[in-house]
C-alpha positions in Angstrom: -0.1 33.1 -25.1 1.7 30.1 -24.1 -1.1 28.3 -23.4 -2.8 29.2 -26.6 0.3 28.0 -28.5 0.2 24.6 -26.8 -2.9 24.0 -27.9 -2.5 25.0 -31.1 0.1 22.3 -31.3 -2.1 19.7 -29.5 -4.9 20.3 -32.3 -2.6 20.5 -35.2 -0.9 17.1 -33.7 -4.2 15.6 -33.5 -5.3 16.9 -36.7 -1.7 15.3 -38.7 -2.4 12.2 -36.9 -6.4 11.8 -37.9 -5.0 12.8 -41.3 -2.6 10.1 -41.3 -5.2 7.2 -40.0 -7.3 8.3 -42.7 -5.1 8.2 -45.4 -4.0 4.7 -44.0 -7.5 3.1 -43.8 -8.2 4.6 -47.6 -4.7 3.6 -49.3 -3.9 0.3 -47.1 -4.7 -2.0 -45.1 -3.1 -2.5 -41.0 -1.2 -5.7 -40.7 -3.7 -8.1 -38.7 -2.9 -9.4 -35.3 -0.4 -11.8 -34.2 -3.0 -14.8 -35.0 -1.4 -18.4 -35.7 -3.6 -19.9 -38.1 -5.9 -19.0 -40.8 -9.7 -20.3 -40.3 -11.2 -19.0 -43.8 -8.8 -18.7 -46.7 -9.1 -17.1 -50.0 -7.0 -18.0 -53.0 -7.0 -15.8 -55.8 -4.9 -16.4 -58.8 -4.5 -13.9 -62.1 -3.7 -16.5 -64.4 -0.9 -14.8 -66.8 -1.2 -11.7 -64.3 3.0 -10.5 -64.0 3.6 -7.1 -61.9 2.8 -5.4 -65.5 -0.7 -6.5 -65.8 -1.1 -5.1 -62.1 0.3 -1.7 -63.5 -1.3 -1.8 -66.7 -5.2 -2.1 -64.9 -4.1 1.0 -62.2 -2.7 3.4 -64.7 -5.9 2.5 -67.2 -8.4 3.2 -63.6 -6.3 6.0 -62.9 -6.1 9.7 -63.5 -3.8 9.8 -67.0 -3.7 13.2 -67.2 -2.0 14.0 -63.9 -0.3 11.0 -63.8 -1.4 9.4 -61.4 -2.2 5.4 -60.7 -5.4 4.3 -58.8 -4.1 1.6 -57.1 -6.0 -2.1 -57.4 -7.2 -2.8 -53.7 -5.4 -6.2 -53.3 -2.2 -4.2 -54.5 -2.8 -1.5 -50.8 -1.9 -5.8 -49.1 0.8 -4.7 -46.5 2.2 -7.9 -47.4 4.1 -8.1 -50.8 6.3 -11.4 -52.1 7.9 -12.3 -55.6 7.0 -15.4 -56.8 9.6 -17.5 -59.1 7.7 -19.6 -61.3 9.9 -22.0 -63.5 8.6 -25.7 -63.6 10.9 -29.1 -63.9 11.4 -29.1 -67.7 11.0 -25.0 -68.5 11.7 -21.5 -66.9 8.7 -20.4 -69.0 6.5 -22.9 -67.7 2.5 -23.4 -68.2 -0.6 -23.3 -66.1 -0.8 -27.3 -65.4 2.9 -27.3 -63.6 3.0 -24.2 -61.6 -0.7 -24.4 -60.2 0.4 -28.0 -59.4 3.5 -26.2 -57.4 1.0 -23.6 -55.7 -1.3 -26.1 -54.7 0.8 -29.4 -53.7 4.2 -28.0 -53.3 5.5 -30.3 -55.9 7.3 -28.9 -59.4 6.3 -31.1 -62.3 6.8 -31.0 -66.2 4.8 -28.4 -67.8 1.4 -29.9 -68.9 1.2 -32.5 -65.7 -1.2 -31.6 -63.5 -1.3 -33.4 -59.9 2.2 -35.7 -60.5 5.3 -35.4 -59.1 8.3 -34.7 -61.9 9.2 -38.6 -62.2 5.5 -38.7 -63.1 4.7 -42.0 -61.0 3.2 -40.6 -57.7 -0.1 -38.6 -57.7 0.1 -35.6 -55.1 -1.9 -34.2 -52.5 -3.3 -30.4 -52.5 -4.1 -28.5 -50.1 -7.7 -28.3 -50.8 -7.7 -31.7 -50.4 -6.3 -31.9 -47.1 -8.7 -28.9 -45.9 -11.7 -31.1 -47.0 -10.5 -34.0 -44.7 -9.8 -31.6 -41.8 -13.4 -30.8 -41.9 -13.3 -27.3 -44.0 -15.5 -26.4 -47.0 -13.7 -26.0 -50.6 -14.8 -23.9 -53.1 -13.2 -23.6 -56.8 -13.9 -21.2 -58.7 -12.6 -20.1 -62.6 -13.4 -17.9 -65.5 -12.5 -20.3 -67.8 -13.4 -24.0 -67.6 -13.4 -26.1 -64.8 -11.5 -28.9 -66.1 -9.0 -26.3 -67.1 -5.1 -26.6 -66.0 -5.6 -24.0 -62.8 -8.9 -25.7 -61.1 -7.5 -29.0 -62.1 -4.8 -28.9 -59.8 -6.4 -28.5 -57.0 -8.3 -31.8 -57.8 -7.2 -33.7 -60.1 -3.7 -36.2 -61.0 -3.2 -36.8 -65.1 -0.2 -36.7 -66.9 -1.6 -34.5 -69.4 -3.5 -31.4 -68.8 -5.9 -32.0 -71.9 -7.4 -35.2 -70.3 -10.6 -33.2 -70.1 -12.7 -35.7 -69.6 -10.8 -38.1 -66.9 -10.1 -34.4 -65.3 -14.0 -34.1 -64.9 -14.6 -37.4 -63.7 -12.1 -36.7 -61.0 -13.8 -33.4 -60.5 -17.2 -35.1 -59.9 -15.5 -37.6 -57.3 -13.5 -35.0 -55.3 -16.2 -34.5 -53.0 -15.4 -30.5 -53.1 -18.6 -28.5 -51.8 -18.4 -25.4 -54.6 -17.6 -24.9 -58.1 -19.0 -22.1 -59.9 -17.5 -20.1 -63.4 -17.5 -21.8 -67.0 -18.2 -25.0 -68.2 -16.6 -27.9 -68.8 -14.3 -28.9 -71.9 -15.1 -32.4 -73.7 -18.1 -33.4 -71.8 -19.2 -36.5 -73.7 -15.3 -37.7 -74.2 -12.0 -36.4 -75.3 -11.1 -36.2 -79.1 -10.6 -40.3 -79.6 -13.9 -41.0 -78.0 -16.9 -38.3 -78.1 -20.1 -41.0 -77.0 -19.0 -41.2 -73.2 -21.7 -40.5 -70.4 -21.9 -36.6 -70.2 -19.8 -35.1 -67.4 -22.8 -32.8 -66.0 -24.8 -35.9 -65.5 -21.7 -37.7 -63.7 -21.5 -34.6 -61.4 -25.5 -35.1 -60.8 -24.7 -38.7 -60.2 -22.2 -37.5 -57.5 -24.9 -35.7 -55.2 -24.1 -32.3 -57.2 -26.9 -29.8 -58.0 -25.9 -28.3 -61.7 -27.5 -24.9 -62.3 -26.7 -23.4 -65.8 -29.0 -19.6 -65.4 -28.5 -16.5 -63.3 -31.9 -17.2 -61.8 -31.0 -20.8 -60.3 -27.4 -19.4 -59.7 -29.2 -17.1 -57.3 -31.3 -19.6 -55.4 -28.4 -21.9 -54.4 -27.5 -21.4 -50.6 -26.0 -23.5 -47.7 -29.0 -26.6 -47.9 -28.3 -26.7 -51.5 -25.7 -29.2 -51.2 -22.6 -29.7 -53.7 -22.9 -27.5 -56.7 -21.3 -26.7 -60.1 -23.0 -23.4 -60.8 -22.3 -22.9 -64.6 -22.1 -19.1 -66.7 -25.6 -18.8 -68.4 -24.0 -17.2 -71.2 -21.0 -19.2 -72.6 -18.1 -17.4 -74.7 -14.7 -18.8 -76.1 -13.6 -22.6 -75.2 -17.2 -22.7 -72.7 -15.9 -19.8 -71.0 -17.6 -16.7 -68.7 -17.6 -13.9 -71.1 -14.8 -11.5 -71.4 -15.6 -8.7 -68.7 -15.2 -6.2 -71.7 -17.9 -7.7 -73.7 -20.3 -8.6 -70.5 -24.4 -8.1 -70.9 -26.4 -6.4 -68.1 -27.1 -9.7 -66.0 -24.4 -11.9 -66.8 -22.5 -13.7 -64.2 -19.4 -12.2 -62.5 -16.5 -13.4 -61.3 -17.6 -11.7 -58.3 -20.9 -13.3 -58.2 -19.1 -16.3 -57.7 -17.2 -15.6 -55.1 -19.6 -14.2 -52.8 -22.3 -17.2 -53.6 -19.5 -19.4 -52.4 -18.8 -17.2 -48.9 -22.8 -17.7 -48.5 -22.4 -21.3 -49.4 -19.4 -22.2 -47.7 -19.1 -20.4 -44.5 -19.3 -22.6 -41.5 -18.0 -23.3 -38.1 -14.7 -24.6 -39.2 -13.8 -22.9 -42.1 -13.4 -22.7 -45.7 -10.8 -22.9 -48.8 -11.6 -21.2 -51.6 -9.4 -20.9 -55.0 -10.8 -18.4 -57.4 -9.1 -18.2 -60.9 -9.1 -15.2 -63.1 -8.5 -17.4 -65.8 -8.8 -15.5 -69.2 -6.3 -12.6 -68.0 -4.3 -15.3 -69.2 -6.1 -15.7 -72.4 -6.4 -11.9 -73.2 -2.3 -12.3 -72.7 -2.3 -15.2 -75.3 -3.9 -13.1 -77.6 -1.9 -9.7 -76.5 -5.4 -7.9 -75.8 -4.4 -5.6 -73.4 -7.2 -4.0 -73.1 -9.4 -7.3 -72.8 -6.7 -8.0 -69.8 -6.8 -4.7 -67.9 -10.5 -5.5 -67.8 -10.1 -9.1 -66.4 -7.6 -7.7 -63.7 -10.2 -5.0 -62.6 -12.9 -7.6 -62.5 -10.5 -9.9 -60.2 -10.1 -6.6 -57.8 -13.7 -6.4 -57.5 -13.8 -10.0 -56.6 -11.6 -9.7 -54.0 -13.5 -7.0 -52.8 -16.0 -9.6 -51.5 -13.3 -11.5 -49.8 -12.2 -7.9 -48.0 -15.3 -7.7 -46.7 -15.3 -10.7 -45.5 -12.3 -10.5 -43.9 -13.1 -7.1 -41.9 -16.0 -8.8 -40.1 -13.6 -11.6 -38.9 -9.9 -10.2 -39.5 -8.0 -12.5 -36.9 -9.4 -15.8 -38.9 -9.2 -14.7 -42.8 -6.3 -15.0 -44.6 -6.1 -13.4 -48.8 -3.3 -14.0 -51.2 -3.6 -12.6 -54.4 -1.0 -14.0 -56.7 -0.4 -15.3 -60.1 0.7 -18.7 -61.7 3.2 -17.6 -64.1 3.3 -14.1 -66.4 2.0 -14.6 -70.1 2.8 -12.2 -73.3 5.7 -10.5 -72.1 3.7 -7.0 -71.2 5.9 -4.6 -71.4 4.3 -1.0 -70.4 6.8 1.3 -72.5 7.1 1.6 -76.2 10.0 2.3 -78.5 6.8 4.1 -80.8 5.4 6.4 -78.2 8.9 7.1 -76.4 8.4 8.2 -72.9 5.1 8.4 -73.3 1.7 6.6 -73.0 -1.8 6.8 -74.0 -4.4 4.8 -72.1 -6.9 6.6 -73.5 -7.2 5.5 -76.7 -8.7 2.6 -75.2 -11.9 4.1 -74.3 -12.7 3.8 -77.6 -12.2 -0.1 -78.0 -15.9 -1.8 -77.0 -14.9 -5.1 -77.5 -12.2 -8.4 -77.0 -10.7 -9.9 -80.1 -13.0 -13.0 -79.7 -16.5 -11.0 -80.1 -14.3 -7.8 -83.2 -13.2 -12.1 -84.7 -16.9 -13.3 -84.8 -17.9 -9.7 -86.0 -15.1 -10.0 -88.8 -16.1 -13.6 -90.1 -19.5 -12.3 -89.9 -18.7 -9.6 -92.5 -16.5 -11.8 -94.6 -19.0 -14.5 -94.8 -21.8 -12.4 -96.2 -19.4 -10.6 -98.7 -17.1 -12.9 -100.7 -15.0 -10.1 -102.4 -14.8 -7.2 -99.0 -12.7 -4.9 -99.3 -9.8 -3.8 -96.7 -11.4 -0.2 -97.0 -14.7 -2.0 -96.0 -13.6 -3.8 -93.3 -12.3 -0.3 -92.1 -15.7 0.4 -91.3 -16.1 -2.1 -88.9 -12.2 -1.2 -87.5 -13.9 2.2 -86.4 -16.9 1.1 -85.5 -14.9 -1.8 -83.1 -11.1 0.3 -81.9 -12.1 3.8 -82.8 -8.9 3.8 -85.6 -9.5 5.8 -88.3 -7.6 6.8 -92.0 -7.2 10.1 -91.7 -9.1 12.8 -94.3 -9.7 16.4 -94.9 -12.3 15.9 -91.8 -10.4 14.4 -89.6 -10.5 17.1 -86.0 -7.0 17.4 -83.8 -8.3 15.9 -80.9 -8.8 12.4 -83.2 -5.2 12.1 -84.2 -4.1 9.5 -81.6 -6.8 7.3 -83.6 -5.3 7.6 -87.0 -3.3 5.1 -88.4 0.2 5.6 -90.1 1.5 4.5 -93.4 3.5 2.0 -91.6 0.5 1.2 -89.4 -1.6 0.7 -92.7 0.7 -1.4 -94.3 0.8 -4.3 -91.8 -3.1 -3.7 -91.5 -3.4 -4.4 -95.3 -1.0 -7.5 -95.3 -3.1 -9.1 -92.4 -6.0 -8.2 -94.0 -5.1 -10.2 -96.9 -4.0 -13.3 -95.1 -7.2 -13.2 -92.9 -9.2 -13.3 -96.6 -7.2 -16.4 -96.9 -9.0 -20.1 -96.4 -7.4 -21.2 -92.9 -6.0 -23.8 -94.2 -4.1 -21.5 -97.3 -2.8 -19.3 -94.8 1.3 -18.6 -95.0 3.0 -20.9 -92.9 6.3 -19.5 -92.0 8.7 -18.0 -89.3 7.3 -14.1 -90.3 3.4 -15.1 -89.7 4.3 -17.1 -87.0 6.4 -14.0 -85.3 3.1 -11.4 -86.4 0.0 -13.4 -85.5 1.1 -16.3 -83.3 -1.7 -18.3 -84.6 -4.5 -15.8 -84.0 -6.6 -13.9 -87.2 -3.8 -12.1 -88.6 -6.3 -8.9 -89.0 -7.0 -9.0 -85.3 -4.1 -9.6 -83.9 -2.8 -6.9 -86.0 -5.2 -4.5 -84.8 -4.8 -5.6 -81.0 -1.1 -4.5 -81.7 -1.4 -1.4 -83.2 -4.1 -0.1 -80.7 -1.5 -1.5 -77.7 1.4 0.1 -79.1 -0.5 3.9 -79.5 -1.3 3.2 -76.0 2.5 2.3 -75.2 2.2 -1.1 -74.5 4.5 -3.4 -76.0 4.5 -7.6 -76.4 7.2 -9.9 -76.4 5.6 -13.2 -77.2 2.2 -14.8 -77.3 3.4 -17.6 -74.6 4.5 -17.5 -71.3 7.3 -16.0 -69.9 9.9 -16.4 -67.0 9.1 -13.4 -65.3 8.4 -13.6 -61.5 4.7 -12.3 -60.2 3.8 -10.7 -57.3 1.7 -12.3 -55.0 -0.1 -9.9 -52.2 -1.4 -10.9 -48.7 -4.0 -9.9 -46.4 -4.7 -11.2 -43.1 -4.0 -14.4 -40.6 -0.2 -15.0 -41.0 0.1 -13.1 -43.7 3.8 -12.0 -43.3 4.4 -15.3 -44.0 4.3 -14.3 -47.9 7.1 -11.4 -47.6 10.0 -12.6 -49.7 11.2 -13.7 -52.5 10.6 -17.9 -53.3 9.2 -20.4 -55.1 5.7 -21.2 -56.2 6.1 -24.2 -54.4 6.3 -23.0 -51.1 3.3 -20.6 -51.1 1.7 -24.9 -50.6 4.0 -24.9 -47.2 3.4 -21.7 -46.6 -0.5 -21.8 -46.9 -0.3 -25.5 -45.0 0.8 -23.3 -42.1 -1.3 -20.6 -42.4 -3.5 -23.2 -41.7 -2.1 -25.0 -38.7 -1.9 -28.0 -40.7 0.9 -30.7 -41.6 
């Protein structure tokens, strides 16, 4: 009897602690060995991404009905910092000055990209210094790649919308990999549009420019130094939103795992990869164009796990975010306690493609009608004016009185000539300088959901930065942007 009891307690032992690996190797990762530098190094910034934005994408990929998250795989990291972002001239700072921080150590003025905050010495990044110790570098966006982000890691001007001296420096950095959207003012900034096109300054710098999936695919390690542009442009010579992405179009993802087959070598790599329109979904207080970007930077990162379980002691990820944009609050004085995630299975698009789709329908009917456009409100968020037909289950989609009312008003400024538009504190306050009647929607869909918006800006709120990997209790804590620079310098052995 004895005997039978102790092995019943040997079994259910062994069984509690299978149970326990296995719930550890599906919810988290193990904390990597003791290993005192970082060969391969992955850089993954959310740009606008706050702890909210995390929250937002988990509860939206999670199980709403029991309550329960599914958590983003960079957020299982076992290594979890707080991340304060103010710049030299602002606590609610911009992209140019606190990707300068992350990637030189140095805090600038907002819209300096590369400077110190006197503005008189140019910085160097840590890509930079990887490149001369030998390592591959990769740079990687969403958005542009003379953007504020990317910039940073290349580039010195004192104003983040020298676009065109930003891709000159680009083409003379020498960088191995740079794959995502295009490039902003490529025959000249504003003053001066007849300059010598950027893509063929990049060609003159030994860089192969592909601009389809299909030469996308054939680039590999005897390509040489490549700028592997989005076939299919959006917003600003953007990738597409992921929400309004064709069968075939290049990912985020794409990108990052062309660059591991591109870049991998004997002594390493550096790669930054930018989810760069979180932060313009933010801008525009999409949240369901956000939540979409954050998934689409976990699956990125998926490529870089992967990765990093076939050499564990050598890879080091960080997943963080430059600075938090829109003020994403997840709770809503109109919903209570409560939210409602899913009425944004009903929304097929982002406000750029429902804006084209608008001007569309305005420009091939002079006098439409708000009850007109309702159609195409329907048709584009799944909100509805409710009528004799309307069923139960379809009453999280109708729209209030109070709801209608600010529809109709925006409606009637968006019918406006851009240039007749009000001008004034109130507008300002409701629309931020986006199509009143989208913006409008975006907020009425957000707040049925529960999701509230405090600006259409940035914000001062820390972010989270994860980390996987080599060293990667370095990046427990709470600290600046600028030291995740000295913290990555030692990651990497470097001075």
């Amino acid at each position: 009897m004895k005997k039978n009891f102790k092995f019943f307690v040997l079994v259910l032992a062994l069984a509690i602690f299978v149970s326990s690996f296995s719930f550890l190797s599906e919810t988290s990762y193990a904390e990597s060995k003791n290993a005192k530098k970082a060969k391969y190094v992955f850089l993954f910034i959310g740009d606008g991404m706050g702890a909210a934005q995390v929250n937002a994408a988990q509860i939206y990929a999670g199980d709403k009905k029991k309550v329960e998250i599914k958590p983003l795989e960079f957020y299982k990291f076992p290594t979890v910092g707080l991340v304060n972002t103010e710049d030299s001239t602002s606590f609610c700072p911009d992209s140019a000055s606190t990707a300068t921080a992350i990637s030189s150590g140095t805090k600038t003025h907002s819209g300096v990209i590369g400077k110190t905050s006197d503005l008189q010495k140019n910085v160097t990044t840590v890509a930079e210094k990887m490149k001369e110790q030998g390592k591959k570098i990769g740079i990687i966006s969403t958005v542009t790649l003379n953007h504020a982000t990317p910039a940073a890691f290349y580039a010195n001007v004192t104003s983040r919308k020298q676009y065109y001296e930003i891709g000159k420096q680009m083409a003379a950095s020498g960088f191995d990999y740079f794959a995502g959207g295009s490039l902003e003012h490529r025959t000249g900034d504003d003053k001066n549009k007849k300059e010598k096109d950027l893509y063929d300054i990049l060609r003159a710098n030994g860089y192969t420019v592909t601009e389809t999936k299909k030469d996308f695919e054939k680039i590999n390690k005897n390509t040489g130094k490549v700028f592997a542009v989005t076939e299919r442009i959006q917003d600003s010579g953007s990738m597409p939103y992921t929400l309004d992405q064709k069968k075939g179009d290049m990912t985020l993802r794409d990108t990052v795992r062309k660059a591991i087959e591109v870049l991998d070598n004997e002594k390493g790599f550096f790669i930054m990869a930018e989810a760069g329109k979180v932060d313009w979904a933010c801008h525009a207080n999409d949240a369901f164009s956000s939540i979409h970007e954050v998934l689409a930077l976990d699956d990125a990162v998926q490529e870089a796990i992967e990765f990093y379980k076939k050499h564990p002691d050598e890879t080091l990820i960080l997943v963080t975010a430059d600075h938090e944009t829109g003020g994403l609050s997840l709770g809503y004085q109109g919903t209570g306690y409560d939210t409602h995630f899913e009425i944004f299975d009903k929304q097929k698009l982002s406000y750029v493609e429902f804006d084209k789709k608008f001007e569309e329908l305005k420009k091939n009917n002079k006098n439409l009608k708000f009850e007109d456009a309702l159609k195409l409100v329907k048709e584009s968020f799944g909100l509805i004016v409710k009528d004799k037909n309307t069923k139960k289950e379809d009453e999280l989609f109708v729209l209030n009185d109070y709801e209608l009312g600010k529809l109709k008003a925006a409606f009637a400024e968006s019918m406006k000539e851009k240039d007749k538009r009000t001008k004034s504190i109130e507008t300002n306050l409701l629309y931020g300088g986006y199509d009143p009647f989208s913006a409008t929607l975006t907020h009425i869909i957000d707040n049925k959901a529960g999701i509230g918006w405090s600006t259409f800006a940035h914000t001062a709120v820390p972010v989270p930065i994860y980390a996987l990997g080599a060293t990667a209790e370095l990046y427990e804590g709470t600290y600046h942007d600028s030291e995740i620079y000295s913290k990555l310098m030692e990651s990497l052995g470097a001075k």
